[in-house]
C-alpha positions in Angstrom: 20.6 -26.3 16.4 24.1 -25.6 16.2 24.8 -28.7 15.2 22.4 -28.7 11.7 24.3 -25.3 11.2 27.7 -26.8 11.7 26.3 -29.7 8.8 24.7 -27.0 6.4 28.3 -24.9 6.3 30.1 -28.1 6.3 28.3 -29.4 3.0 28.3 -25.6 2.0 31.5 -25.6 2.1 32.5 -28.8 0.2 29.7 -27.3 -2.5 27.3 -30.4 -1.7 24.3 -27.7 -2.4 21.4 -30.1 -2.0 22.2 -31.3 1.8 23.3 -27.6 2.8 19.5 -26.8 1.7 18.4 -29.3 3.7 20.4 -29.0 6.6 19.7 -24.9 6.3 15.7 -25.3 5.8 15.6 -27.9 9.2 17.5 -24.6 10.9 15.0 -22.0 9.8 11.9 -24.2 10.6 13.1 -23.6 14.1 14.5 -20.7 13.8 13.5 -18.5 11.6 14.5 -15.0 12.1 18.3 -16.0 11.4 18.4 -13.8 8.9 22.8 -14.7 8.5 20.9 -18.5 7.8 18.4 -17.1 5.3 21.2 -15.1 3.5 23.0 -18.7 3.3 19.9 -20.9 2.7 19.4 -18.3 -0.8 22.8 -19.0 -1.6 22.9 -22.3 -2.2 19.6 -22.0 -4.3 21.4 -19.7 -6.3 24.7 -21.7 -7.2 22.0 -24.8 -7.5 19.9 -22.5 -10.1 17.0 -22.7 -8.7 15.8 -19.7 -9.8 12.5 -19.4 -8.6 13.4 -20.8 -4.9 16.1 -18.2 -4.5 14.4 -15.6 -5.7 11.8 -16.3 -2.4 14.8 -17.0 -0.4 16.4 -13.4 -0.9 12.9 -11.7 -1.0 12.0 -13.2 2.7 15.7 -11.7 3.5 15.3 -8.0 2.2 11.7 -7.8 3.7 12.6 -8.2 6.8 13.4 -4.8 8.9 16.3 -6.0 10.4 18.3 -7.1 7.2 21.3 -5.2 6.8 22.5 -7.6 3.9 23.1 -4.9 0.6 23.9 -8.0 -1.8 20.3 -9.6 -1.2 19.1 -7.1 -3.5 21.6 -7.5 -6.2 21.1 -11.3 -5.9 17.2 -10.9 -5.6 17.3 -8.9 -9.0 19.5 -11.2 -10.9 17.2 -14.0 -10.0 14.5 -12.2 -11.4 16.3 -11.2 -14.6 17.2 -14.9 -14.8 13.3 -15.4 -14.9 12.6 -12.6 -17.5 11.0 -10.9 -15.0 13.1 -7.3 -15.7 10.4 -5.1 -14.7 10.9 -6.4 -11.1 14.7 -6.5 -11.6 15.1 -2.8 -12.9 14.2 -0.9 -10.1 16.2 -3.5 -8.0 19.3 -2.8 -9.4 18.7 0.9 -9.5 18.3 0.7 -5.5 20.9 -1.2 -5.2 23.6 0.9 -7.0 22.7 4.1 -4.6 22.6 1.7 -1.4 26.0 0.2 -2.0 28.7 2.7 -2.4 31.2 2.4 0.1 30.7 -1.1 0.2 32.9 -4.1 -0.1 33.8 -4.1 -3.7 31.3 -1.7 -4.5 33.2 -1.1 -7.5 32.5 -4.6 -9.2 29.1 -4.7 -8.0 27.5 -1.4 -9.1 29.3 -2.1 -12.6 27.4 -5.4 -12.7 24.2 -3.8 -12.0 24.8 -1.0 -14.7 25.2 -4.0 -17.2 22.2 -5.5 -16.1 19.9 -2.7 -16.6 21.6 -2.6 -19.8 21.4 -6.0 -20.6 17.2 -5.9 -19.1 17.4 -2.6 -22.7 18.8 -5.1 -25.3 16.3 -5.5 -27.9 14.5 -8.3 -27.6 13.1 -9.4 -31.1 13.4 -13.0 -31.3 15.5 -13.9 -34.7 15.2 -17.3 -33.6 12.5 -18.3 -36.6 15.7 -18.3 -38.4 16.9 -21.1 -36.1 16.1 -24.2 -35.3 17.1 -25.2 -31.4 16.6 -29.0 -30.0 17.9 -30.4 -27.1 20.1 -33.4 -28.2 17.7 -35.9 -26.0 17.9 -38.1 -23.1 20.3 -40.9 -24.7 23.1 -37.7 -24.6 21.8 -35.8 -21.9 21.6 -37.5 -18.3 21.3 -36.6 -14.9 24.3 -35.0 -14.6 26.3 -31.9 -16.7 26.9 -32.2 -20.2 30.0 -29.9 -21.4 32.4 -29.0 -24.2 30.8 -29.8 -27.5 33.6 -30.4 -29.7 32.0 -30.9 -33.8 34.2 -33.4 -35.7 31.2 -33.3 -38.7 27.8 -32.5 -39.6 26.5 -35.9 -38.0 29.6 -36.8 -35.4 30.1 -35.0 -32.0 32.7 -35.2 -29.3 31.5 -33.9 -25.5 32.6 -34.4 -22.1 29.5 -36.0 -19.5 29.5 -38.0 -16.1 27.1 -41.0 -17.2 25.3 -42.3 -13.9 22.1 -43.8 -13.9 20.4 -41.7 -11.1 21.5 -38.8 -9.3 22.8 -40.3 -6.2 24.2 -44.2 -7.3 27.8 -43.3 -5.7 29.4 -42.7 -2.4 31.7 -39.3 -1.8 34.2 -41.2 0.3 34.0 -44.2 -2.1 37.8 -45.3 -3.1 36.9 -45.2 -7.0 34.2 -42.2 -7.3 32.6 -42.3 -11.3 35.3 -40.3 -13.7 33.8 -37.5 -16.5 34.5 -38.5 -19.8 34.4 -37.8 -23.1 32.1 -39.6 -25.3 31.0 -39.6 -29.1 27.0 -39.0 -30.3 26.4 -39.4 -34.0 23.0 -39.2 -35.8 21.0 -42.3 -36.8 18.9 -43.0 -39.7 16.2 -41.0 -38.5 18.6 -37.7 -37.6 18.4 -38.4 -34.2 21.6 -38.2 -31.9 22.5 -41.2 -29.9 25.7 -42.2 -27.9 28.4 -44.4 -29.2 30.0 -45.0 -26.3 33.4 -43.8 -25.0 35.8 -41.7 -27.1 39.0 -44.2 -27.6 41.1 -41.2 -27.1 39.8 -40.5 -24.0 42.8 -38.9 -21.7 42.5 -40.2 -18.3 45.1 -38.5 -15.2 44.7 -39.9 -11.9 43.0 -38.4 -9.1 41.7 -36.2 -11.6 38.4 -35.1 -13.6 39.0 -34.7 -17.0 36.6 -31.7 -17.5 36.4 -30.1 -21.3 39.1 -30.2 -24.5 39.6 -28.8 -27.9 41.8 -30.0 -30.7 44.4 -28.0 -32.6 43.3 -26.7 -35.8 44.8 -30.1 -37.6 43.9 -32.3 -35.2 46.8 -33.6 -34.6 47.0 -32.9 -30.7 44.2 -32.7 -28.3 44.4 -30.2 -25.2 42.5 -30.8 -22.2 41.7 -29.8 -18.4 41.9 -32.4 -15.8 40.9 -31.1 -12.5 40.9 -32.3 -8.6 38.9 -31.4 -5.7 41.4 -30.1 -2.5 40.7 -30.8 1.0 39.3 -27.7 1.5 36.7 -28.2 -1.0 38.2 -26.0 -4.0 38.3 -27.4 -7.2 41.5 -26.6 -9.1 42.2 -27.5 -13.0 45.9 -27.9 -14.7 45.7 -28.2 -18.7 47.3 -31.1 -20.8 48.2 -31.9 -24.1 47.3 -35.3 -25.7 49.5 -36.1 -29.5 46.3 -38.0 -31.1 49.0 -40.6 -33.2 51.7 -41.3 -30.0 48.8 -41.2 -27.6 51.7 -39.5 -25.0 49.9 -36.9 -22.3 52.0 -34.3 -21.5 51.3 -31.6 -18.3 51.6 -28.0 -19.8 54.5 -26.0 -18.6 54.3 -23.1 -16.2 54.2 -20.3 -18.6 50.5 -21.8 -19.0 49.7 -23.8 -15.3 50.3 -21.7 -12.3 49.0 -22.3 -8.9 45.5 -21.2 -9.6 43.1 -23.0 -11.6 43.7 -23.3 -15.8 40.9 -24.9 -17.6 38.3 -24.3 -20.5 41.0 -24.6 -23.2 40.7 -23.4 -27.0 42.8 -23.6 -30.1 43.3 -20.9 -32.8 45.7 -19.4 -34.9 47.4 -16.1 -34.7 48.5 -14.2 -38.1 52.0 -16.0 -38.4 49.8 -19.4 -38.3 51.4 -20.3 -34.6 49.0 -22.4 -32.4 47.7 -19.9 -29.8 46.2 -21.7 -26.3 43.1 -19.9 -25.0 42.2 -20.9 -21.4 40.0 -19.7 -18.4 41.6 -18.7 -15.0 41.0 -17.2 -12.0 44.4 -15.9 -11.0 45.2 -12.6 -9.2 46.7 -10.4 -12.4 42.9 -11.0 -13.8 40.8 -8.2 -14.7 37.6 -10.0 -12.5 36.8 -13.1 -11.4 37.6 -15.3 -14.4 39.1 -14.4 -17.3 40.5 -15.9 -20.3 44.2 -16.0 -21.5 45.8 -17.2 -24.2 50.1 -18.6 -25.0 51.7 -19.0 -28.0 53.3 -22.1 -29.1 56.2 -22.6 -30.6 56.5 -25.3 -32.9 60.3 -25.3 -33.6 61.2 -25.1 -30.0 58.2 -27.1 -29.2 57.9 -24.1 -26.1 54.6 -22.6 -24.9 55.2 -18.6 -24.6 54.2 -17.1 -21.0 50.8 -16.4 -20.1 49.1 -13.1 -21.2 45.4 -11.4 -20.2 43.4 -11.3 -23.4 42.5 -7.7 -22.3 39.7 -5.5 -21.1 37.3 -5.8 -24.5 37.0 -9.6 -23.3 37.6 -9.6 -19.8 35.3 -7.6 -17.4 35.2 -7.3 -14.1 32.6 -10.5 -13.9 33.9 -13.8 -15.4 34.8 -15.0 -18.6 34.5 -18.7 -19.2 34.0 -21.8 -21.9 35.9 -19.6 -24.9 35.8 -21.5 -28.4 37.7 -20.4 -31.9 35.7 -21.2 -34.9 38.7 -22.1 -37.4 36.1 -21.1 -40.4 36.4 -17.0 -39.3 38.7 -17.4 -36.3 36.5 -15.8 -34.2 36.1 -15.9 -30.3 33.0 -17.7 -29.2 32.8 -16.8 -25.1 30.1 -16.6 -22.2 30.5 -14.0 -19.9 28.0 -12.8 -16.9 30.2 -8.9 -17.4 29.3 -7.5 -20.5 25.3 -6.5 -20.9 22.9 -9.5 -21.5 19.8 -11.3 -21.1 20.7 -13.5 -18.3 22.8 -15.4 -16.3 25.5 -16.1 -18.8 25.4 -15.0 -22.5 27.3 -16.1 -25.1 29.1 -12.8 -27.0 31.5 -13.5 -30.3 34.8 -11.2 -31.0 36.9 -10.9 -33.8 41.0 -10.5 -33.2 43.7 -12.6 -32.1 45.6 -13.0 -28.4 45.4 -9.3 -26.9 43.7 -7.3 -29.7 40.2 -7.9 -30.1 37.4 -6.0 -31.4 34.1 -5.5 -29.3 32.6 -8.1 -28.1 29.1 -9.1 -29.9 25.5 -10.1 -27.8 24.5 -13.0 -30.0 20.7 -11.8 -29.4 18.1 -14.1 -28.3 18.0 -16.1 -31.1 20.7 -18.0 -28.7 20.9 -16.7 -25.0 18.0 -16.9 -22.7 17.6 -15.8 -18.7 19.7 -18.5 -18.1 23.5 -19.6 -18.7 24.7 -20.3 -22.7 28.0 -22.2 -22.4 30.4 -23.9 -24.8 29.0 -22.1 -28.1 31.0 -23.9 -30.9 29.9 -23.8 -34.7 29.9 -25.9 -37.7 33.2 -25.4 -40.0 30.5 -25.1 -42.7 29.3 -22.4 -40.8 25.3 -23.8 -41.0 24.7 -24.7 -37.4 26.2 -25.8 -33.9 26.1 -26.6 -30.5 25.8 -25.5 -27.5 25.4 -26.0 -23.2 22.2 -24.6 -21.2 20.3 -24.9 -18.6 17.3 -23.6 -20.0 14.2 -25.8 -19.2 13.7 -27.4 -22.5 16.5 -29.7 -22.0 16.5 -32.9 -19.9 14.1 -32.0 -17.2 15.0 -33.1 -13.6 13.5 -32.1 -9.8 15.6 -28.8 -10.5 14.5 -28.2 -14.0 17.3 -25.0 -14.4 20.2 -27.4 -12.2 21.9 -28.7 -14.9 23.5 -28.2 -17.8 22.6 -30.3 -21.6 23.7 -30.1 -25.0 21.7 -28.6 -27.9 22.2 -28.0 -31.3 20.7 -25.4 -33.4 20.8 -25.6 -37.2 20.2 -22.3 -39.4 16.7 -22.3 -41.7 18.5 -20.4 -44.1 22.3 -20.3 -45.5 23.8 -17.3 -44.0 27.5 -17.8 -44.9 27.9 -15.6 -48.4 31.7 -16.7 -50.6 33.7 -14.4 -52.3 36.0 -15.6 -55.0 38.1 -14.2 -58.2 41.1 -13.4 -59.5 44.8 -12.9 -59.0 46.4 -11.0 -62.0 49.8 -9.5 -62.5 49.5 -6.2 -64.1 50.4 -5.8 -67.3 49.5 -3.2 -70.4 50.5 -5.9 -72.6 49.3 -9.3 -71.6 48.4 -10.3 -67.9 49.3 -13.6 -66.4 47.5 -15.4 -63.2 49.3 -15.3 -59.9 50.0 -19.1 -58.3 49.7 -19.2 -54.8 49.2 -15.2 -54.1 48.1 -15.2 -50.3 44.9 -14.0 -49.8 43.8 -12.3 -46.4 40.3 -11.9 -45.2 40.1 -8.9 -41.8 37.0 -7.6 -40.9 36.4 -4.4 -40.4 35.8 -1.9 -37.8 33.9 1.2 -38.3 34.5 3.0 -35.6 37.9 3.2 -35.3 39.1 1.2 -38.9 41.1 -1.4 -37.2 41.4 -5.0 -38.8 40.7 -8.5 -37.5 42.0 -11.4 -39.4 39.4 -13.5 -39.9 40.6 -15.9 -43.1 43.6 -16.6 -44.9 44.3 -18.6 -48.1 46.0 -19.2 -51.5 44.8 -18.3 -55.3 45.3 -22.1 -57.1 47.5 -22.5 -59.9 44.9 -21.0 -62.4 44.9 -17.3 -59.7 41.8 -18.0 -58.7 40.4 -17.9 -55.2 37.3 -18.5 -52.8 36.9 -17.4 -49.2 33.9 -17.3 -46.8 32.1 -13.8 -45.4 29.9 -14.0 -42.8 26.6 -11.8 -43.0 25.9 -8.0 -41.9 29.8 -7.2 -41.8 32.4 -4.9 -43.8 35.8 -6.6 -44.8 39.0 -5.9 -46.3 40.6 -8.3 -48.8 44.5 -7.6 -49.3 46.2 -10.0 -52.0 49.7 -10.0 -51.8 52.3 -12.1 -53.5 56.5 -11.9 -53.3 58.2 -9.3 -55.6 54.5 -7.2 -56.1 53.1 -4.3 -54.6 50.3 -5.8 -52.2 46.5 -4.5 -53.1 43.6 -4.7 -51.5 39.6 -4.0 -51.4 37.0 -3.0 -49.2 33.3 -5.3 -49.5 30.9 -5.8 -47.2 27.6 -7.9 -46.9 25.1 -5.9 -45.5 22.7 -6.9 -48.4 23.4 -10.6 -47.7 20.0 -11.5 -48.1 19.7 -10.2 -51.8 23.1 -11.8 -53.0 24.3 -15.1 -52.6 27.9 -14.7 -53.7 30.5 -11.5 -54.2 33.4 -11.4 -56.6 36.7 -9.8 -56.4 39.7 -9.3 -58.8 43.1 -8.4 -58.2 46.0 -7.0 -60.6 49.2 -6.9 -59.1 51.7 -4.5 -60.3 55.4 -6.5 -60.1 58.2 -4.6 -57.9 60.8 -3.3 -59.8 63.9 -1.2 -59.7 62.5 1.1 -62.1 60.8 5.0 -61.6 57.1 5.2 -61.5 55.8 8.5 -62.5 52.9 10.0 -60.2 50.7 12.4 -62.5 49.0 15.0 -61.7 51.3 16.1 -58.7 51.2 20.6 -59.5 53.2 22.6 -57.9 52.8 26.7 -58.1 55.4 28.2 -60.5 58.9 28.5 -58.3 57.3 26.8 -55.4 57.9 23.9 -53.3 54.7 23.6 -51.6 52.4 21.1 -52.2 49.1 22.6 -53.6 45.4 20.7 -52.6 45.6 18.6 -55.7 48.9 17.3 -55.2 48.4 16.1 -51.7 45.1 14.4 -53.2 47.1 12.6 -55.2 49.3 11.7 -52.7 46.6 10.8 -50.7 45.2 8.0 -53.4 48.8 7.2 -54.7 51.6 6.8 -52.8 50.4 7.1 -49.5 47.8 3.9 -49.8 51.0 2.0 -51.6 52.9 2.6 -48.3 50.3 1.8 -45.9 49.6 -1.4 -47.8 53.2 -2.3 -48.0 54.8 -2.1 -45.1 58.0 -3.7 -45.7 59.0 -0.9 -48.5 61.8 1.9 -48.9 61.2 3.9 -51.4 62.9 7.4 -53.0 61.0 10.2 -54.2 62.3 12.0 -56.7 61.6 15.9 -58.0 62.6 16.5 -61.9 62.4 19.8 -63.9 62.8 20.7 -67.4 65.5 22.7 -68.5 64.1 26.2 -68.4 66.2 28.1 -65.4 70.2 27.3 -64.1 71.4 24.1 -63.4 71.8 24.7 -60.2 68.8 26.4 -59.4 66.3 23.8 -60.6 68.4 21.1 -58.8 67.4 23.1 -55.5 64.2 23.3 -56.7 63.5 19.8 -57.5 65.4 18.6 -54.0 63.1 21.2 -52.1 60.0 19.4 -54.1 60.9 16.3 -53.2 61.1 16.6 -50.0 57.7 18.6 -49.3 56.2 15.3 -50.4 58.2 13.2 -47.9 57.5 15.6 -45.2 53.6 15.5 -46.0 53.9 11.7 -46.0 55.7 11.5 -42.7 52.8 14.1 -41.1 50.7 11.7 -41.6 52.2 8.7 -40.2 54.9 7.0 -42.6 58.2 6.1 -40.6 61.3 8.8 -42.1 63.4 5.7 -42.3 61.2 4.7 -45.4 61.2 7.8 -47.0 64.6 9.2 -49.2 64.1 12.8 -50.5 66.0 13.5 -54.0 65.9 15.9 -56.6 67.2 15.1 -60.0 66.7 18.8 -61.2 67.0 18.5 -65.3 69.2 15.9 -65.2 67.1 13.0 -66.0 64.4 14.4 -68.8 62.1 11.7 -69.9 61.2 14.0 -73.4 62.9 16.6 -75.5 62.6 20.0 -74.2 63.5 21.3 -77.4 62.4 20.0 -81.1 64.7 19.2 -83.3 64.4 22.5 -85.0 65.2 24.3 -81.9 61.6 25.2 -81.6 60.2 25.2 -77.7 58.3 21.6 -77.1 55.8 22.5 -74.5 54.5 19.1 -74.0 58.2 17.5 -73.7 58.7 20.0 -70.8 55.4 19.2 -69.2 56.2 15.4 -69.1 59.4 16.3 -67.9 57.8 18.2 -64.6 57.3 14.9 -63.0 57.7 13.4 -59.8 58.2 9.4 -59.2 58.9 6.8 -56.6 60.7 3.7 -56.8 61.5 0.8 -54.6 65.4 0.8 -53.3 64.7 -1.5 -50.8 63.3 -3.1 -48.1 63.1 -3.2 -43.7 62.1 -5.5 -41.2 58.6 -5.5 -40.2 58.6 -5.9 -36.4 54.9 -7.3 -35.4 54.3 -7.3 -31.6 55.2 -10.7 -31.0 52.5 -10.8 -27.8 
């Protein structure tokens, strides 16, 4: 007896699943009320996802008067939600988050059951008639785990697989075990994927299992994770970089690898185009279990910045893992079992960069199921993808949910919507196109208007432009360009499915050294105070110029006509000017942009007087006037995270 035990932990232990089962199941046939065994025995179904077989496991536990195990139910109901069954699960996790406070991490628990129940509420409409989903077939899927999906075109795909015939055609302690590789599948004549054969690329480190990758945005270097099993079992992971044209392998520094595991790598780009390295670990600082982090690196110095958390919007207290960056929109593809879903592991999309991100997306049924959605990567073209599961329409096997196989899903209909138009410099005269005015994409966020960068180009010689907007979302286009006042426009593509492209221009006004002249800013007769109409103005004048360019010092000025002393309408004007900066600074622009200065009548613009001496009413009027002008610039300091 003890000694099947001793087996069962043993393979337990060194995560050999299958034989713990087997070892645990010839225990319980002769003795079955060890409950400690049963508890163990639904374990291993669990991490082996067999559903169904844990789900009994568990149940046999909990109905038992003399179980005293608080996580059976937690498992039990995640086993059921795995099986769509969230009637059952509901009131399971309900019990289950009064029974365990004052448990052992109660904490992370009772948050993961609140998620559940809310993940059991998400609607449940299936969207996926607008998809079409395939598993790729048996020549790519085998026996074993399929992973990382890489597209390198519409009909050529890089993934990582172990390629055995059979499930059990090698020996543990064997010398030279079978290494994971990566592989290439393309599409034959009749649109069906086949292998063809080993990547030549394909990094190997000894001792090590080279696990999942992802290439730079220009595909010029190829990061990857290449991972060893210890003596005690654990698998830990170090990343790599590959240069595709030297073919040299270098071991990532320690401001990415630690001494806990670093794998799952992705590639995007930040907002001052550096190379940012996205990658899944499990160490301490985390915010759960694990959690993905991101470093910067720096071409010049050819450094990789230290390690930072990509914070609490995409870490939860469960686990983060498999995160993807679709260079199209730069957005964050991840799976996460933290966040509410339908299952096991959803996929969820966020748009940001490194720390700041905004929050986090269910992609809906059309893609997730009960079970676990890895590895979601799409199409730069934006039409379709690929992604891991272990839903039962893949590969079947004895454990039809064990293991995980590619699919791809293609969209029925064209969902990405351009935008394109025009770059213009300003002019009352005769305009001219801008070359090479930079053109940023950010979407939008509702609730609290913060901006994520989502696309970034350049007008063409001619000032014309094109970008990409993905449906149901609200953008902000800025067009900037050196020596001009940026400008920008809101648009958004909630009617996506009654328009099929947008169009926006841009005129430019150039930066000068000279005056502009705000109308319609009133002040009461011998007052400084702003009235309501002039801080509307200011509101839709200067104050969006400043917000919009950043970088700006500007002076504004306070001029009167010549009515009154010298000296009195030069206090006057000063006193002017400066309610305006003071309104401006209330509501958020730094005082080291902002120069007060009142010209009094020294600077008329019209004649006060005619010619005949007579009064000129509207000379004085235009000579009531308050302007801003450009006298120079500061450094923008971004957070350099």
């Amino acid at each position: 007896m003890n000694k099947l035990k001793n087996l069962a932990n043993s393979a337990k232990e060194y995560k050999d699943y299958k034989a713990a089962v087997s070892f645990y199941t010839d225990y319980l046939n002769q003795k079955p009320e060890d409950l400690n065994i049963q508890f163990e025995l639904a374990e291993c179904y669990r991490y082996l996802r067999d559903y169904s077989k844990a789900a009994n496991s568990y149940e046999k536990l909990i109905n038992s008067e003399k179980n005293k195990n608080k996580l059976a139910v937690f498992y039990l109901a995640n086993m059921y939600r795995a099986q769509g069954k969230c009637a059952l699960a509901t009131p399971l996790y309900d019990q289950f988050r009064k029974d365990y406070r004052g448990e052992k991490n109660d904490r992370k628990y009772i948050k993961l059951a609140k998620n559940a129940i809310e993940g059991c509420q998400l609607p449940k409409d299936n969207k996926s008639e607008d998809l079409f989903i395939e598993g790729l077939g048996s020549d790519i899927n085998g026996e074993h785990m399929e992973a990382s999906p890489i597209y390198l075109s519409e009909n050529k795909l890089l993934y990582n697989s172990l390629k055995l015939n059979g499930e059990n055609s090698f020996e543990l302690d064997s010398d030279s075990l079978p290494q994971r590789k990566f592989y290439l599948a393309q599409k034959d004549a009749n649109e069906t994927w086949v292998s063809a054969g080993v990547w030549v690329d394909n990094p190997i480190i000894e001792g090590t299992q080279i696990a999942n990758g992802a290439f730079n945005f220009d595909g010029t270097k190829f990061y990857f994770s290449a991972c060893k099993t210890m003596n005690s079992g654990k698998v830990t992971c170090d990343l790599y970089g590959l240069k595709i044209d030297t073919k040299e392998i270098e071991l990532l520094p320690k401001t990415i690898n630690s001494n806990y595991t670093e794998t799952q790598v992705a590639v995007g780009k930040d907002s001052k185009e550096r190379d940012v390295i996205y990658f899944v670990s499990d160490r301490k600082e985390g915010k759960g279990g694990l959690d993905i982090w991101y470093s910067i690196y720096d071409a010049k110095k050819n450094t990789y910045k230290e390690a930072r958390n990509c914070g609490s919007k995409i870490n939860s207290i469960g686990d983060e893992m498999t995160p993807t960056i679709n260079p199209r929109n730069r957005k964050l593809y991840f799976s996460s079992n933290g966040h509410p879903g339908y299952g096991e592991l959803d996929v969820f999309m966020s748009a940001g960069e490194k720390s700041k991100w905004s929050e986090p997306e269910n992609l809906g049924v059309s893609i997730n199921s009960g079970y676990d959605e890895l590895y979601y990567t799409e199409s730069k073209e934006g039409s379709g993808g690929f992604f891991v599961s272990n839903r039962t329409d893949g590969n079947v096997k004895n454990n039809a949910t064990c293991c995980d196989d590619l699919f791809s899903f293609k969209n029925k209909v064209t969902l990405v919507r351009t935008c394109s138009g025009k770059v213009m410099e300003f002019s009352t005269s005769s305009s001219k196109p801008l070359k090479n005015a930079k053109i940023r994409v950010y979407q939008l966020d509702e609730s609290n208007q913060e901006r994520f960068l989502v696309q970034e180009t350049k007008t063409d010689e001619n000032g014309d432009y094109k970008v990409n907007l993905d449906p149901n979302q609200k953008y902000v286009i800025t067009a900037e360009n050196e020596n001009y006042f940026r400008n920008e426009e809101t648009i958004n593509t909630f009617d996506y499915k009654t328009k099929s492209a947008y169009s926006k221009n841009f005129q430019l006004n150039a930066i000068t050294n000279q005056a502009i002249v705000i109308e319609n800013i009133y002040y009461k007769f011998d007052k400084a105070e702003l009235t309501e109409v002039a801080s509307n103005v200011i509101d839709t004048t200067i104050y969006p110029m400043l917000i919009n360019n950043p970088e700006i010092v500007v002076e504004i000025s306070s001029h009167t006509d010549s009515k009154g002393s010298k000296g009195y309408n030069l206090k006057l004007s000063q006193e002017r000017a400066e309610s305006v900066v003071k309104y401006l600074k209330k509501k958020g622009i730094a005082k080291e942009r902002l120069q007060a200065k009142g010209y009094g009548m020294a600077k008329p613009i019209a004649l006060n007087k005619n010619a005949d001496g007579s009064d000129n009413p509207e000379g004085r009027a235009k000579n009531r006037r308050t302007e801003f002008k450009v006298i120079g610039k500061i450094k923008v300091f971004e957070d350099e995270d």
